[in-house]
C-alpha positions, 0 to 999 in steps of 0.5 A: 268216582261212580262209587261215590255218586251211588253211595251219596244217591243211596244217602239221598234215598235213605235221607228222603225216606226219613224225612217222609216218615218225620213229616209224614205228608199228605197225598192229595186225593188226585194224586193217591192212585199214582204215588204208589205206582210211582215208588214202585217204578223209582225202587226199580231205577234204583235197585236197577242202579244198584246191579249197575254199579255192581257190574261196574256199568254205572253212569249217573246220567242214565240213572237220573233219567231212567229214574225220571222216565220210569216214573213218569211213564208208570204214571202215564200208564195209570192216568190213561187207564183212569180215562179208559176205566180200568186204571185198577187193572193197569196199576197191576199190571205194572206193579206186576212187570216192575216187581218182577224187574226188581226182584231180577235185579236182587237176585242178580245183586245177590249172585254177584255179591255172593258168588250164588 
């Protein structure tokens, strides 16, 4: 049962990229500094997901919220560094600290996968 939610929220995802790319639509200006931020936090929901079903500790209710929350608290974070003056520097920040957790993530994937 969770191998099937996983693989149909892979589909989703796969399914979401594709038509992203077709239609390519248009980031209001308001919102352009918070969108990559925003793909960044849910790739690591979902690279997160990924090691946990891996490990066989996959519950779809903690992804869709972990998936909610995470992109909703990464936004937040810039937005407030907008108002502060120094949204540039939060936003790298948190690419840094997600980019680390995905990375974590793959590399565990990898040892479970490959036995490495």
């Amino acid at each position: 049962m969770k191998a099937r939610v996983a693989i149909a929220a892979l589909l989703a995802l796969v399914a979401g990229i594709v038509l992203g790319i077709w239609f390519s639509p248009e980031v209001p200006d308001g919102a352009a500094a918070y969108v990559p931020i925003a793909v960044v936090a849910a790739l690591d929901t979902v690279f997160g997901g990924l090691r946990a079903l891996l490990d066989s500790v996959f519950d779809p209710k903690v992804f869709v919220v972990s998936f909610v929350f995470n992109v909703s608290v990464a936004a937040l974070i810039v937005w407030l560094g907008d108002q502060l003056g120094v949204g540039t520097q939060l936003s790298t920040a948190i690419i840094v600290v997600l980019g680390i957790r995905i990375f974590g993530n793959a590399a565990a994937m990898r040892r479970r996968i490959l036995g490495a």
